[in-house]
C-alpha positions in Angstrom: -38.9 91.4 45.8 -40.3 88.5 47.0 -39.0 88.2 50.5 -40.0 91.8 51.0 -43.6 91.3 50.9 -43.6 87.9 53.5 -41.4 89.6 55.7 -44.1 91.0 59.0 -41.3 91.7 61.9 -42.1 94.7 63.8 -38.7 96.1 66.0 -40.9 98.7 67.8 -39.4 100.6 70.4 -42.3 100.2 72.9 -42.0 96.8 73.7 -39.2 94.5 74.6 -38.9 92.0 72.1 -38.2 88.5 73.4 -36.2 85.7 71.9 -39.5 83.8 71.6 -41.3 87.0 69.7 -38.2 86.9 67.6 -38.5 83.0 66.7 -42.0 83.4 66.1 -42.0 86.4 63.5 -39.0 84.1 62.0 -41.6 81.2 61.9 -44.5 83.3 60.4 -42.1 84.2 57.8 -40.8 81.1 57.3 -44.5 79.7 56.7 -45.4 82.6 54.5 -42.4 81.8 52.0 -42.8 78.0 51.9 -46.5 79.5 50.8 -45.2 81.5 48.1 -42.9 78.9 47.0 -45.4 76.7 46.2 -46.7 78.7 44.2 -43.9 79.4 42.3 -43.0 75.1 42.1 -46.8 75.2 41.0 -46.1 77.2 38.0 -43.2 74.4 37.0 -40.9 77.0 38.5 -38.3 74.7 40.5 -35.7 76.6 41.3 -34.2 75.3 44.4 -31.6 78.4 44.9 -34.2 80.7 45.1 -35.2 78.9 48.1 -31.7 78.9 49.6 -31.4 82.8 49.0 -34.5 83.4 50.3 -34.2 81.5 54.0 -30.7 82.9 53.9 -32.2 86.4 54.0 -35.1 85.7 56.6 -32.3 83.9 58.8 -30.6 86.9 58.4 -33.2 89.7 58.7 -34.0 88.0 62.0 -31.0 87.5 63.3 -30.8 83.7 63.0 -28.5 81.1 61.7 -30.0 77.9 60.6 -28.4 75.9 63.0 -29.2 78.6 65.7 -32.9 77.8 64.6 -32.7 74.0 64.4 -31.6 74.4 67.8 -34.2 76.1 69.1 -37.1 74.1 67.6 -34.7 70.9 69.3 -35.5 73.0 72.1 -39.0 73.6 71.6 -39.5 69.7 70.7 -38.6 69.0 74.3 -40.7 71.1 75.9 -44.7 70.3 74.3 -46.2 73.0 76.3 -44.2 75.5 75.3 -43.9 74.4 71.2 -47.9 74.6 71.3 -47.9 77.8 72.7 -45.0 79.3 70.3 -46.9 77.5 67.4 -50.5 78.6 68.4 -49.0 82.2 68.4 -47.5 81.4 65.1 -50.9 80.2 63.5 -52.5 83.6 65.3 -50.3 85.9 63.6 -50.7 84.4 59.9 -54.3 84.3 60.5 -54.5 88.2 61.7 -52.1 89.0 58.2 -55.1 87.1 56.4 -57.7 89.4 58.0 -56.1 92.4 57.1 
């Protein structure tokens, strides 16, 4: 499945995982299927549902809504500091999954 292999979330028991942790693995997720559907819309593939059913899955998986996650990048927007420092964790993470 395609999802499956984008999907990075670790639930582990030692650590307390914080709204913010949980909105970045959404995010890394998030960037990691937009990735993979461009390759798919690259090979002429443009199937806009599979799109839909996919961020359906990772809202799901991380125990998001859409609009819960619209409103917390609103949230994020208004507060630069804090956006750079979610987003520069983001860009951490994908670049530690391309190292390994």
């Amino acid at each position: 499945m395609l999802l499956a292999e984008g999907c990075i979330s670790e639930k582990s028991e030692d650590r307390t995982i914080t709204a913010n942790d949980s909105l970045i693995s959404l995010m890394v997720d998030i960037h990691l299927t937009e990735a993979r559907l461009m390759q798919v819309r690259a090979r002429g593939d443009n199937d806009d549902s599979l799109a839909s059913r996919l961020y359906d899955s990772l809202f799901k998986f991380h125990n998001f809504t859409r609009a819960s996650y619209e409103n917390r990048l609103k949230e994020l927007t208004s507060n630069p500091e804090e956006y750079v420092r979610t987003y520069d964790s983001v860009i951490a993470r994908i670049e530690r999954l391309k190292k390994d």
